[in-house]
N, CA, C and O atoms as a MOPAC input file, in Angstrom:
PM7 MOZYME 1SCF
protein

 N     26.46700 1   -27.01300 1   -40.69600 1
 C     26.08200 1   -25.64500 1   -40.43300 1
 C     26.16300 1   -25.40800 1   -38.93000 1
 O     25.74200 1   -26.20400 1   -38.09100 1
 N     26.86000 1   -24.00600 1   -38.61800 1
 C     27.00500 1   -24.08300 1   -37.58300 1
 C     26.35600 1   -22.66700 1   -37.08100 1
 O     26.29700 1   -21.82600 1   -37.97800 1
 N     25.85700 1   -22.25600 1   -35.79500 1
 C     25.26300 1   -20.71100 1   -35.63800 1
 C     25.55800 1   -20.70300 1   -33.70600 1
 O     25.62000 1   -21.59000 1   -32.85500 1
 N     25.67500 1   -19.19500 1   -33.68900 1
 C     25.50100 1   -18.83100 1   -32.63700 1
 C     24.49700 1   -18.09900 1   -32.11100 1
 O     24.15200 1   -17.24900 1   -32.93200 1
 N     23.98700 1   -18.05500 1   -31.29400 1
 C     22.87200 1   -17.08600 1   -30.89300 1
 C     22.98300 1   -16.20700 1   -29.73600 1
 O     23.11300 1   -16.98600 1   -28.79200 1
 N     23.00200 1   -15.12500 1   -29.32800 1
 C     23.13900 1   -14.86200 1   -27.71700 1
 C     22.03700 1   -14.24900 1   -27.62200 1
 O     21.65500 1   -13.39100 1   -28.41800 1
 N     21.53900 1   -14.56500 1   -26.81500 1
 C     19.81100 1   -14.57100 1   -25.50100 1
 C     20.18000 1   -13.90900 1   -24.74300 1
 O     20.57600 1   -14.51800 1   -23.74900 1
 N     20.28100 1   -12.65100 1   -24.68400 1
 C     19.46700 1   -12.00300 1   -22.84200 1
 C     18.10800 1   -11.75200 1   -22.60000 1
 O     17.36600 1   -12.52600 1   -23.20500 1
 N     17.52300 1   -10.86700 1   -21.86700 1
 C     16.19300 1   -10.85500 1   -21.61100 1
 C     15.90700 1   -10.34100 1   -22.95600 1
 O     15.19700 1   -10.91300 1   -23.78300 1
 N     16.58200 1    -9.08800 1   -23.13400 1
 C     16.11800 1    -8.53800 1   -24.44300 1
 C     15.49300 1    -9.19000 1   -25.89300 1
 O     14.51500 1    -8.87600 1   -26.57000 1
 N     16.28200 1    -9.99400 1   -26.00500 1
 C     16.59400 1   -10.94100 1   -27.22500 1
 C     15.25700 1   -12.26900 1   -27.39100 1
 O     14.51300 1   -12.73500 1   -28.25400 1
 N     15.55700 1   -12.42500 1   -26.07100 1
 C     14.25900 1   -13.59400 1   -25.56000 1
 C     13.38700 1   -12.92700 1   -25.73200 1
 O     12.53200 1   -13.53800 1   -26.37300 1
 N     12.87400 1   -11.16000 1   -25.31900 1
 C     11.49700 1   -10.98000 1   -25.56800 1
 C     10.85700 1   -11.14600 1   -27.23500 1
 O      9.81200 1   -11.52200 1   -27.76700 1
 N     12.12300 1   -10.64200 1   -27.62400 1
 C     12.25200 1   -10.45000 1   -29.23600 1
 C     12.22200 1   -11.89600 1   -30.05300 1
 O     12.25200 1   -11.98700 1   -31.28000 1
 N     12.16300 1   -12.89600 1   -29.21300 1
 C     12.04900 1   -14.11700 1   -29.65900 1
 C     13.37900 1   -14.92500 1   -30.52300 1
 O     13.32000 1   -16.07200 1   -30.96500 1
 N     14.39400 1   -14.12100 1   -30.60800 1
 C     15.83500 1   -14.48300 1   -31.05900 1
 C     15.96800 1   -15.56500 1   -31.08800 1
 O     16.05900 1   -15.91000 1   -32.26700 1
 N     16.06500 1   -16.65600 1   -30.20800 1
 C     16.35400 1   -17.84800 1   -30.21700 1
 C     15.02500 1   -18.90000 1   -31.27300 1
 O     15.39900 1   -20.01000 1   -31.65100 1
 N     14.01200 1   -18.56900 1   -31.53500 1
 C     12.81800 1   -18.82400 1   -32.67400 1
 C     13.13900 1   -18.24500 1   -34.39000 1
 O     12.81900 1   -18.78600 1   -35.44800 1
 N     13.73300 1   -17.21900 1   -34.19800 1
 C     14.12000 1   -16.62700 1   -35.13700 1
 C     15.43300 1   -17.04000 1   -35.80600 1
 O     15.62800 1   -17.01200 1   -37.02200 1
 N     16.29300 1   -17.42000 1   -34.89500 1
 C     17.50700 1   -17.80500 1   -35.33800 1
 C     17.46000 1   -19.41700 1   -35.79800 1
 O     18.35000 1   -19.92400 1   -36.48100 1
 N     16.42200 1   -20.05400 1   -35.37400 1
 C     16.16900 1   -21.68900 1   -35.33500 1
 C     15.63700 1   -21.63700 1   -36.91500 1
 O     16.11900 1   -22.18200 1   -37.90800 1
 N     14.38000 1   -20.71800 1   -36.77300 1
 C     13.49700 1   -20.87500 1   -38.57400 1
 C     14.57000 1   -19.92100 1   -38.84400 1
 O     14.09200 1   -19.00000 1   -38.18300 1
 N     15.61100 1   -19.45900 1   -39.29200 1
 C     16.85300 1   -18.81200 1   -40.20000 1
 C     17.49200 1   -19.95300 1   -40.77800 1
 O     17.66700 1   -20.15400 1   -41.98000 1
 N     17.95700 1   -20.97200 1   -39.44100 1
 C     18.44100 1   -21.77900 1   -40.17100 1
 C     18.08500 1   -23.15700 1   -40.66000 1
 O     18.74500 1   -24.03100 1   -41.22200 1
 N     16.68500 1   -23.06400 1   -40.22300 1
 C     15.93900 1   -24.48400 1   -41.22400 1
 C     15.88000 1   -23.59900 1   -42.64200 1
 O     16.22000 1   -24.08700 1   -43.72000 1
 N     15.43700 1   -22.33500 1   -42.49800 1
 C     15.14700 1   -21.82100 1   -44.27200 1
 C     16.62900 1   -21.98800 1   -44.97200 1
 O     16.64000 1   -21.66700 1   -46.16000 1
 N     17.96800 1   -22.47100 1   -44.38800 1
 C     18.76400 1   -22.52900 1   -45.17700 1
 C     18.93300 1   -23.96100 1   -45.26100 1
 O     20.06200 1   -24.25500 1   -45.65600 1
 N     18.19600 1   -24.93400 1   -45.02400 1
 C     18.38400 1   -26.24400 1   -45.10100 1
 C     18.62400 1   -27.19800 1   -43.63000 1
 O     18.23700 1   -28.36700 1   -43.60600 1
 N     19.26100 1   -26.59600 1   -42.50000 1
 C     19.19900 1   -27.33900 1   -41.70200 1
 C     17.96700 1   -28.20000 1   -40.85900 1
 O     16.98700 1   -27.58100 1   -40.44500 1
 N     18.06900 1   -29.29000 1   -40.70100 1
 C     17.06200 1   -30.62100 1   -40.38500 1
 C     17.26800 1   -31.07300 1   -38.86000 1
 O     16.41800 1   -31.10200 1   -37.97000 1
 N     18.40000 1   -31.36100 1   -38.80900 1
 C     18.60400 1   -31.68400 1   -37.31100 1
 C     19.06300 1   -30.99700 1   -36.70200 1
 O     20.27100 1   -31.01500 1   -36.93800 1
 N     18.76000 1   -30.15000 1   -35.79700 1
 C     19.24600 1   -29.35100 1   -34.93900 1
 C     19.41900 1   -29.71500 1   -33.36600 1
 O     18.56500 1   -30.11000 1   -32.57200 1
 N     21.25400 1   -29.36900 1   -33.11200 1
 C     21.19200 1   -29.70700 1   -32.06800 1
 C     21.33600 1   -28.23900 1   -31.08100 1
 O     21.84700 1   -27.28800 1   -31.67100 1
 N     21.00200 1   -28.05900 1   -29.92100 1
 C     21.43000 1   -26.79000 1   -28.98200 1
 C     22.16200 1   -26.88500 1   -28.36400 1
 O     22.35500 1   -28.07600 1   -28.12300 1
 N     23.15500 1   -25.91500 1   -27.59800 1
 C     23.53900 1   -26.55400 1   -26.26800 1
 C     23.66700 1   -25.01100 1   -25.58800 1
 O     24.65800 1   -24.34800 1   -25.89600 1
 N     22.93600 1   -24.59300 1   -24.91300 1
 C     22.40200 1   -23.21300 1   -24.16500 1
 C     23.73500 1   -23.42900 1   -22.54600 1
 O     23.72700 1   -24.21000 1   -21.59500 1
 N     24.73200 1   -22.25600 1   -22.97100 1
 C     26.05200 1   -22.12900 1   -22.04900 1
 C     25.99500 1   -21.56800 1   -21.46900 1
 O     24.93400 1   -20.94600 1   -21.42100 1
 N     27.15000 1   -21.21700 1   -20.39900 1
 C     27.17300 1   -20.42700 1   -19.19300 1
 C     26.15700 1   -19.23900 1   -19.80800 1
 O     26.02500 1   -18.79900 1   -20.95000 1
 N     25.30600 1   -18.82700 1   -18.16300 1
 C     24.80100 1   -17.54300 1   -17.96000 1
 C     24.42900 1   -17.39800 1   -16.24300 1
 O     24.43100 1   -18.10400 1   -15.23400 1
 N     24.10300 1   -15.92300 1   -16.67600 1
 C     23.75800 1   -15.40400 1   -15.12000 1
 C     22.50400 1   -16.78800 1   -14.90600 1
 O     21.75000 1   -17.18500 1   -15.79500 1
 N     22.56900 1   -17.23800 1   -13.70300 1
 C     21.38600 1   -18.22100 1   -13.43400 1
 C     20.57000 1   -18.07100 1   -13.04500 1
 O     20.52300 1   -16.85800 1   -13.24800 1
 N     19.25500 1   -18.39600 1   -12.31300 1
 C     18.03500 1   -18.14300 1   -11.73400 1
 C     18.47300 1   -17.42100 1   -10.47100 1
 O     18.05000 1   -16.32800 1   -10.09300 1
 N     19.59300 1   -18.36200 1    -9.72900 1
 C     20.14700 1   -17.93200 1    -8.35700 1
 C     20.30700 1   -16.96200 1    -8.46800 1
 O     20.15000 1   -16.54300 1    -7.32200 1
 N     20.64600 1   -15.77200 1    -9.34800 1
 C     21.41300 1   -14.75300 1    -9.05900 1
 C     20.90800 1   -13.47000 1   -10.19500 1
 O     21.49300 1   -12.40600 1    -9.98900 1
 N     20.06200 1   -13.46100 1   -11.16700 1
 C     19.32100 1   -12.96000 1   -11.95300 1
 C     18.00100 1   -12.09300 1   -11.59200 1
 O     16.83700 1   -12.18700 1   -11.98200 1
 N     18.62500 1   -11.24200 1   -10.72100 1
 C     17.33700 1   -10.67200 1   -10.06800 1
 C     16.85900 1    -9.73400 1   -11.01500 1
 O     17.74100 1    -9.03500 1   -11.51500 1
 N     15.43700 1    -9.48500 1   -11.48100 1
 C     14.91200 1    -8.47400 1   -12.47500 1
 C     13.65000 1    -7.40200 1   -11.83600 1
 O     12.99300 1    -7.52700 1   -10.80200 1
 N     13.61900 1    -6.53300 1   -12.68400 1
 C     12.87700 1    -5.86200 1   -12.18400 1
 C     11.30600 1    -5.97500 1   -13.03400 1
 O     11.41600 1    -6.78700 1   -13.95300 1
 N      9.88400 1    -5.36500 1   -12.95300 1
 C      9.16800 1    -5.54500 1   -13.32100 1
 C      8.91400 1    -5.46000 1   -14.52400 1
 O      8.01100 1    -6.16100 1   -14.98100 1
 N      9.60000 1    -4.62900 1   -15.31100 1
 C      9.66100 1    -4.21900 1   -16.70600 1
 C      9.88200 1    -5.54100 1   -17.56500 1
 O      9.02100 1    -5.87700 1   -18.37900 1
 N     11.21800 1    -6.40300 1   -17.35100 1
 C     11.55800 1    -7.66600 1   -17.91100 1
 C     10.69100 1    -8.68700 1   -17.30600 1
 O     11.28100 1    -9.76500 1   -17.24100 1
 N      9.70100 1    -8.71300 1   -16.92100 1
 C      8.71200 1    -9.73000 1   -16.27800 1
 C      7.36200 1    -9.24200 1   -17.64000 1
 O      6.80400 1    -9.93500 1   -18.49100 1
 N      7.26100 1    -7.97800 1   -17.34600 1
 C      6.30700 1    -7.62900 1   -18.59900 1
 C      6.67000 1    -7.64500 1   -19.76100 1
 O      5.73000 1    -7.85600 1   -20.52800 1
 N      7.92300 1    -7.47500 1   -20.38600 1
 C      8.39000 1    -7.63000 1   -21.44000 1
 C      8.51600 1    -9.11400 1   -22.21100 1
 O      8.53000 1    -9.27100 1   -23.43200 1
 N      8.59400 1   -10.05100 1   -21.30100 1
 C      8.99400 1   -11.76300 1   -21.53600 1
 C      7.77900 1   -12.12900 1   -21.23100 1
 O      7.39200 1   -12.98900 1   -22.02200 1
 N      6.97400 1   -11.85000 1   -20.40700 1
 C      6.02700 1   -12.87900 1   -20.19700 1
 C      6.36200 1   -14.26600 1   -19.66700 1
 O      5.58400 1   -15.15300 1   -20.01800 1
 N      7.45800 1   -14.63900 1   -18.82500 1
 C      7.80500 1   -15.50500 1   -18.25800 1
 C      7.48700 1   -16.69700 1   -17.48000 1
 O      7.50000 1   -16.76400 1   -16.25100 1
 N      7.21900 1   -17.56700 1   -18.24300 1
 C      6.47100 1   -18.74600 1   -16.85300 1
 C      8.10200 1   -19.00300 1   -15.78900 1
 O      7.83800 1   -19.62500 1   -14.76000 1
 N      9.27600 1   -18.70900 1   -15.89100 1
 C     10.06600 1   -19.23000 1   -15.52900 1
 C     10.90400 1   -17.87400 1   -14.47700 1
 O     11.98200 1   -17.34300 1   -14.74600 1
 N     10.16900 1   -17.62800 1   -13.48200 1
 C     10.48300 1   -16.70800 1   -12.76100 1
 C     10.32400 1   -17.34400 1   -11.04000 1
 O      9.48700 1   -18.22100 1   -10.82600 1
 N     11.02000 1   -16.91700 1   -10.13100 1
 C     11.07400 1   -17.10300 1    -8.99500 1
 C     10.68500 1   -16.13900 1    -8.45400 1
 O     10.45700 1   -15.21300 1    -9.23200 1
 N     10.43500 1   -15.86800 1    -7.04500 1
 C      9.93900 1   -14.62400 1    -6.25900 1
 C     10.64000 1   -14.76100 1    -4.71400 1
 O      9.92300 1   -15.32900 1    -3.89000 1
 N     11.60500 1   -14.42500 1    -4.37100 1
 C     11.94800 1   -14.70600 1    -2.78100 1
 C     12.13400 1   -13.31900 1    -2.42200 1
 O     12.80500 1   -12.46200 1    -2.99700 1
 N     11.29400 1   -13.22300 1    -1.17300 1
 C     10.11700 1   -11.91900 1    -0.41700 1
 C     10.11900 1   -10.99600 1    -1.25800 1
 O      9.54900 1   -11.62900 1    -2.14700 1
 N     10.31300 1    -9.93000 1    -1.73800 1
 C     10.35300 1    -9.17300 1    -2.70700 1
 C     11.02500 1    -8.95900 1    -4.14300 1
 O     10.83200 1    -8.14400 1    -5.04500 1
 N     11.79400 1    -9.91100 1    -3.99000 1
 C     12.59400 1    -9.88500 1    -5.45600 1
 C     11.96600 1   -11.00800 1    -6.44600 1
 O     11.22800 1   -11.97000 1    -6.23700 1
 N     12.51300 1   -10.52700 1    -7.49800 1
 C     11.70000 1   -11.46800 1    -8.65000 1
 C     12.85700 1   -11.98400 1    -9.49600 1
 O     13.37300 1   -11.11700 1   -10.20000 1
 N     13.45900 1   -13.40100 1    -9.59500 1
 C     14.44100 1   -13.64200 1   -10.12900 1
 C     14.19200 1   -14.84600 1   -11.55300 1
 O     13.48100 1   -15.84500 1   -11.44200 1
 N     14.94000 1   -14.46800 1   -12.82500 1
 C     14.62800 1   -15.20400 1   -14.06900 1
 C     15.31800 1   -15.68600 1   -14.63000 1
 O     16.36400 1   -15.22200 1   -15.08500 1
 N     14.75100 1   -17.09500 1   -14.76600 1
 C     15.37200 1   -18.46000 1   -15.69300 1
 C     15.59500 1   -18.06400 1   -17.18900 1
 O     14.83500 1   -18.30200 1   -18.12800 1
 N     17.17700 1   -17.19900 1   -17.22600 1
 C     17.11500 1   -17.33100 1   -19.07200 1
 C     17.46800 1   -18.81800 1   -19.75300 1
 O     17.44500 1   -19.05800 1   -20.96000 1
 N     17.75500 1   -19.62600 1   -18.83300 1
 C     18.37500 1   -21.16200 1   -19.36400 1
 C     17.22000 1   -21.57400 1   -19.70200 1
 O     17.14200 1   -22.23800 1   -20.73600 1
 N     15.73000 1   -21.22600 1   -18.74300 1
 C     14.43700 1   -22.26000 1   -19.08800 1
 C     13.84900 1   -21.57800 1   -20.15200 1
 O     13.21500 1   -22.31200 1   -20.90900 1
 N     13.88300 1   -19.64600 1   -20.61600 1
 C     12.92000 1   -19.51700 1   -21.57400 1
 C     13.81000 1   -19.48400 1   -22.96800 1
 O     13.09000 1   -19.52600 1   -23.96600 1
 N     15.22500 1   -19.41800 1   -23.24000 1
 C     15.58200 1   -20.48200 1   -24.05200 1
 C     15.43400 1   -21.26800 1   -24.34900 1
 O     15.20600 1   -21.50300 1   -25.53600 1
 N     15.48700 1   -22.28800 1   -23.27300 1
 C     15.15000 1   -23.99500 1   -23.79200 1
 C     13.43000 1   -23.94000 1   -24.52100 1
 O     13.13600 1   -24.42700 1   -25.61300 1
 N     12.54700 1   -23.27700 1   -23.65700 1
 C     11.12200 1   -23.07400 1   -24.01700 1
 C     10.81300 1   -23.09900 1   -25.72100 1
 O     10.20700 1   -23.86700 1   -26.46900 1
 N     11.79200 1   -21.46100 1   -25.94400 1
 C     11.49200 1   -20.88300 1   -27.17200 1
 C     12.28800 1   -21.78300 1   -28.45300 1
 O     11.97100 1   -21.56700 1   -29.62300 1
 N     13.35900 1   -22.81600 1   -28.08800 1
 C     13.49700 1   -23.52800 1   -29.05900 1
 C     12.73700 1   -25.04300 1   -28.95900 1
 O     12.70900 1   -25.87500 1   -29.86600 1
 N     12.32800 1   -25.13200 1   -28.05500 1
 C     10.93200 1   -26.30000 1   -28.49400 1
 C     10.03700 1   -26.24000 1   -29.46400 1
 O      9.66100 1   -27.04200 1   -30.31800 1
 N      9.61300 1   -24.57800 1   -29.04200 1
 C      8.55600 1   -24.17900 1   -29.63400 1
 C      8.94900 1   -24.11100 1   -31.42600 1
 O      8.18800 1   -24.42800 1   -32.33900 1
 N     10.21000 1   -23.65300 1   -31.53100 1
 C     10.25700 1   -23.16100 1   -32.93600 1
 C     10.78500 1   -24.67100 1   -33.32800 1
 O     11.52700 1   -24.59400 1   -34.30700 1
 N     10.58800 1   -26.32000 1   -32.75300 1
 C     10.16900 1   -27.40400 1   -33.23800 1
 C     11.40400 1   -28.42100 1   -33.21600 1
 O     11.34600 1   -29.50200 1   -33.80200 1
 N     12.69800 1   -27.92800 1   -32.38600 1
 C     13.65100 1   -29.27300 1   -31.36900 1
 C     13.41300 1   -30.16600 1   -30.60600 1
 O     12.59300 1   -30.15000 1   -29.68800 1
 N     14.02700 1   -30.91100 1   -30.88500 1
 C     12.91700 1   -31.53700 1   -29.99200 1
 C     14.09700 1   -31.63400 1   -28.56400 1
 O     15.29700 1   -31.72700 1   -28.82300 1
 N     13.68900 1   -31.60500 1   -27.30800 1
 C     14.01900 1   -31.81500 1   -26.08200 1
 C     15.59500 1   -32.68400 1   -26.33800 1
 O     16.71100 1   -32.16800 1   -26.39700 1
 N     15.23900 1   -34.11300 1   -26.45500 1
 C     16.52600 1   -34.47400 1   -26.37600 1
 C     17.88400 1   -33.97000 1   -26.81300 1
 O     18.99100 1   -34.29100 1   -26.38200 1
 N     17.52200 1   -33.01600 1   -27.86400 1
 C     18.77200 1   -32.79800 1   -28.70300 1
 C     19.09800 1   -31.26700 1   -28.18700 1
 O     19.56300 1   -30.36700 1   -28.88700 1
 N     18.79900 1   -31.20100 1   -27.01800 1
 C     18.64400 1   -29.61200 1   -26.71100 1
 C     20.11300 1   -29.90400 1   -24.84500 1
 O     19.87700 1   -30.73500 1   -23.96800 1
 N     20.88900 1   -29.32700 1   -24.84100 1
 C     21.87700 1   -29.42000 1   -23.72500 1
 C     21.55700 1   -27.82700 1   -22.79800 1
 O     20.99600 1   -26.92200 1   -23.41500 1
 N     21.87400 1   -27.66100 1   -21.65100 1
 C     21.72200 1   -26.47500 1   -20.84900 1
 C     23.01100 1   -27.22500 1   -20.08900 1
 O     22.95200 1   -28.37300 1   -19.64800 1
 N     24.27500 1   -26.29300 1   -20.01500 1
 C     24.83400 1   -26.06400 1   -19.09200 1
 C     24.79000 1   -26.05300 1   -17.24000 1
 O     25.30900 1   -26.67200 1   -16.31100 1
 N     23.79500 1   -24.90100 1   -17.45700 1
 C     23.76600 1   -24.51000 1   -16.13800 1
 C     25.01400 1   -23.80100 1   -15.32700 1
 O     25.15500 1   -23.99400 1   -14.12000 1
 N     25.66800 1   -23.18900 1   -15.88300 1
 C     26.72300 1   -22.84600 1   -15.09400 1
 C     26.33200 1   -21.64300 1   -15.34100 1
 O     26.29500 1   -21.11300 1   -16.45100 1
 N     25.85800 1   -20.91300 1   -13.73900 1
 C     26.03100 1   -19.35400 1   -13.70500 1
 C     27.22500 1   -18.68400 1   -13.74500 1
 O     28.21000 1   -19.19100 1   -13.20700 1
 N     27.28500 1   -17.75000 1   -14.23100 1
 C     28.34600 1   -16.85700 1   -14.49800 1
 C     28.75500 1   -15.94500 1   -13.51700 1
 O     29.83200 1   -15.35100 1   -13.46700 1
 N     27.62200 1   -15.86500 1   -12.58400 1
 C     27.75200 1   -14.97900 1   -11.22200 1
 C     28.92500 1   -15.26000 1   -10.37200 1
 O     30.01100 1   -14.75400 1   -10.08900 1
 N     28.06600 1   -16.51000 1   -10.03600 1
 C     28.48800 1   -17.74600 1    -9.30900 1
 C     29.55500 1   -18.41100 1    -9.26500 1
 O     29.90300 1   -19.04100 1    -8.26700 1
 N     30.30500 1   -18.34400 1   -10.50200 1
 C     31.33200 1   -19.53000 1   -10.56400 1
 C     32.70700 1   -18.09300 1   -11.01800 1
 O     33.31900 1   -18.05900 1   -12.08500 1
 N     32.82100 1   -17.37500 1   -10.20000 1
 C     33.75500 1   -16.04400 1   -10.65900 1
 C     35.10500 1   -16.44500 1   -10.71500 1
 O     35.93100 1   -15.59700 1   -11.05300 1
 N     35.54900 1   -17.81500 1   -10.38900 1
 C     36.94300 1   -18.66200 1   -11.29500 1
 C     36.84000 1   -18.58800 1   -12.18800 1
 O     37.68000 1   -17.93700 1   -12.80900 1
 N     35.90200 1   -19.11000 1   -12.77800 1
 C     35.51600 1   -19.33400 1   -14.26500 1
 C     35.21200 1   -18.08700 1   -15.23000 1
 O     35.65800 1   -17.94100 1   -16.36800 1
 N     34.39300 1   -17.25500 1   -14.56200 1
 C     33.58300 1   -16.23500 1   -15.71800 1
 C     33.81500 1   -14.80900 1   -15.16500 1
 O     34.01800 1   -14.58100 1   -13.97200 1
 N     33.76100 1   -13.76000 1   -16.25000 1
 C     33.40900 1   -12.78500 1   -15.76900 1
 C     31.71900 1   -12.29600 1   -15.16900 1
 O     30.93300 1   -13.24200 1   -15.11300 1
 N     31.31100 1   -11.28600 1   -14.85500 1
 C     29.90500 1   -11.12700 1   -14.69800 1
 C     29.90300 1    -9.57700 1   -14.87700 1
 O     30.67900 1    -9.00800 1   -14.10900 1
 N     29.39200 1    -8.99000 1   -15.49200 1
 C     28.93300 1    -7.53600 1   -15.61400 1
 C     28.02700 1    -7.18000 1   -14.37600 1
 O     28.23100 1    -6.15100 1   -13.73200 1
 N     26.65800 1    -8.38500 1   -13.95400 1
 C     26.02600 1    -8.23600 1   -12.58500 1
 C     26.57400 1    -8.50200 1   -11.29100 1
 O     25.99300 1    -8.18600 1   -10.25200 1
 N     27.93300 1    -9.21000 1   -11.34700 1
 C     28.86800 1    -9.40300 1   -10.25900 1
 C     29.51300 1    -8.18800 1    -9.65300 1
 O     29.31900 1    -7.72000 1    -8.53000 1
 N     30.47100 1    -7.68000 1   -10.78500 1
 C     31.94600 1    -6.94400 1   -10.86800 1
 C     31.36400 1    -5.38600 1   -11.23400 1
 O     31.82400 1    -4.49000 1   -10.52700 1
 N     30.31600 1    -4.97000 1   -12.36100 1
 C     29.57300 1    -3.75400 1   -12.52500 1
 C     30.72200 1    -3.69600 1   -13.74300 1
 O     30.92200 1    -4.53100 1   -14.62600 1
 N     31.44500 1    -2.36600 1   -13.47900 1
 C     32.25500 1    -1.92600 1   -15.46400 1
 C     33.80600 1    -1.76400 1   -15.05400 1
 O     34.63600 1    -0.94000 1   -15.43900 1
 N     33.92200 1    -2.90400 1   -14.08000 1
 C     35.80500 1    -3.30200 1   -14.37300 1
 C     35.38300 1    -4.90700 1   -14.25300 1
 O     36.04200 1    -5.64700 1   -13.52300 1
 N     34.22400 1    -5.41200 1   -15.02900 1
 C     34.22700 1    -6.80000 1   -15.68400 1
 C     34.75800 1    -7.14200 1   -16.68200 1
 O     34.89100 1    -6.26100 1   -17.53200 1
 N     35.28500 1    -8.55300 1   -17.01400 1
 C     36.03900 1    -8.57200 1   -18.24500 1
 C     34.56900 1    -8.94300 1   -19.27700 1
 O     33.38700 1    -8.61700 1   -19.18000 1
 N     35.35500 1    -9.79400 1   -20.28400 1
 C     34.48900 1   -10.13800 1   -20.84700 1
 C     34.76000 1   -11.61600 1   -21.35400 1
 O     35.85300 1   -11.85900 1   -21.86500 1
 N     33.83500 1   -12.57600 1   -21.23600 1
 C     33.49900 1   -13.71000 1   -22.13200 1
 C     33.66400 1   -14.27300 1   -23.56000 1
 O     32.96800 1   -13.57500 1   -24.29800 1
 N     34.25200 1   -15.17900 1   -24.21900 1
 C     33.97200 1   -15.37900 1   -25.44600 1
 C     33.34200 1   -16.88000 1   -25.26700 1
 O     32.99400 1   -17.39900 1   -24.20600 1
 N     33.29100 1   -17.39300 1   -26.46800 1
 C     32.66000 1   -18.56200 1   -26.78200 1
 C     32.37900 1   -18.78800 1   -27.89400 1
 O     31.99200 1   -18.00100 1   -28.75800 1
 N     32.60500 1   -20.19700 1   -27.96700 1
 C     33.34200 1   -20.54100 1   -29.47300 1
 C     32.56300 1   -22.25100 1   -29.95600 1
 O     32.21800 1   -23.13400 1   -29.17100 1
 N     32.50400 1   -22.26000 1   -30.94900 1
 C     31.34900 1   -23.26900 1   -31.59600 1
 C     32.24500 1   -24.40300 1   -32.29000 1
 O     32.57900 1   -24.16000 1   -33.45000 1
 N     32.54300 1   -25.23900 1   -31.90000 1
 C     32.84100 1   -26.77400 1   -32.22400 1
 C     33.84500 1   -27.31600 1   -31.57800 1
 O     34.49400 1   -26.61600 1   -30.80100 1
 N     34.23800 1   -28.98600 1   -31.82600 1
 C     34.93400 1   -29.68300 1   -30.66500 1
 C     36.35600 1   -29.18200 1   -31.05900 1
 O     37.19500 1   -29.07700 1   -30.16400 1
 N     36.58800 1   -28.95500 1   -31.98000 1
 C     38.25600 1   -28.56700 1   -32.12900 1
 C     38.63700 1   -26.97200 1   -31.28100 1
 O     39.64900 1   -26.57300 1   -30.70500 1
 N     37.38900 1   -26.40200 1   -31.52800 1
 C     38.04800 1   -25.00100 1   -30.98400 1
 C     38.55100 1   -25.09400 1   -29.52600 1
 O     39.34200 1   -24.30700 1   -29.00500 1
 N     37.96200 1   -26.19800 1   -28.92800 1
 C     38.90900 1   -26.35900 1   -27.04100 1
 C     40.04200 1   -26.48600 1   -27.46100 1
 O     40.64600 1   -26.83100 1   -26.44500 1
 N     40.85100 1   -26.44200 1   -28.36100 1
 C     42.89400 1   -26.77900 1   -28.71800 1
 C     42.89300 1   -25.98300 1   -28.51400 1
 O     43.90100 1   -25.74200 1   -27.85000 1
 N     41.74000 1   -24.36100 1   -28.78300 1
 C     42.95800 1   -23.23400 1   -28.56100 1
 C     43.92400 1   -23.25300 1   -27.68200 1
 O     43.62800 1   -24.06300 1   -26.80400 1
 N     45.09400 1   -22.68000 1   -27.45800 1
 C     45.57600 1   -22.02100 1   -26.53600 1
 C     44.64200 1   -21.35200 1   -25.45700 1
 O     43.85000 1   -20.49300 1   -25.84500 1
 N     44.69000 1   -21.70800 1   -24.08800 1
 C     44.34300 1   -20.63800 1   -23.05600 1
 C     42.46900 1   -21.14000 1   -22.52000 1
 O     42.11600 1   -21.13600 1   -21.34100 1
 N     41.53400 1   -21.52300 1   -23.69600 1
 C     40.49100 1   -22.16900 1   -23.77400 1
 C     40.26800 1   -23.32300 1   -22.98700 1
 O     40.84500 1   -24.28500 1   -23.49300 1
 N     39.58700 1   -23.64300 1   -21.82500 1
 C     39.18100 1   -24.67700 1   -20.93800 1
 C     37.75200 1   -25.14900 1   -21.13700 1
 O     36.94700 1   -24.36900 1   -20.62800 1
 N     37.22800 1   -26.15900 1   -21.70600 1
 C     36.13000 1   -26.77800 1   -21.48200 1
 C     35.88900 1   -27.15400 1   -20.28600 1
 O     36.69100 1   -27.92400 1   -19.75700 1
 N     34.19600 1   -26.50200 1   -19.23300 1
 C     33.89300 1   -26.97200 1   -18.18800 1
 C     33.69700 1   -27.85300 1   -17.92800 1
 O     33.40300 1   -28.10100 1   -16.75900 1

């Protein structure tokens, strides 16, 4: 069994990544592994107060006035909680801002960004055109 999930702040407040975990134990899955991929990173994820109240975030930074948020850490958080255990859980870490060889960014570029796909198992890197980081 295989699933995708995508997490932004939104999704995280909404608990998506808990929801999508008990979806797929109620269909039988036992071992679950994660592996949480490119995103905007802490470095570069600046939010405003609304998504601080909305998440409830232990995983926020503050440099002089800005308030910047770990979606890699309250992912990883919210699938502990809904009962993975740590080891079997991967984070990337590759911001999407940051690494603009690699990715597009909607918070980089604004609306002449491209867009991202991402694709779930070891065969799908053959595609054509597809680079594993």
């Amino acid at each position: 069994m295989h699933a995708a999930i995508h997490a932004g702040w939104r999704g995280l407040a909404k608990k998506i990544v808990i929801k999508g975990i008990e979806m797929m134990q109620s269909l039988g899955a036992r071992s679950i592994r994660i592996s949480i991929g490119p995103a905007i990173g802490p470095c570069c994820y600046e939010v405003k107060r609304d998504v601080i109240d909305a998440l409830a975030p232990a995983s926020i930074s503050i440099v002089k006035d800005s308030i910047y948020l770990d979606l890699w850490q309250e992912a990883l958080k919210q699938a502990i909680e809904a009962g993975v255990q740590r080891d079997n859980i991967k984070i990337t870490r590759l911001c999407t801002a940051c690494n603009q060889d690699k990715f597009f960014s909607y918070r980089r570029d604004g609306n002449s960004a491209g867009r991202n796909i991402s694709a779930i198992g070891g065969d799908s890197w053959l595609l054509p055109g597809l680079q594993a980081p």
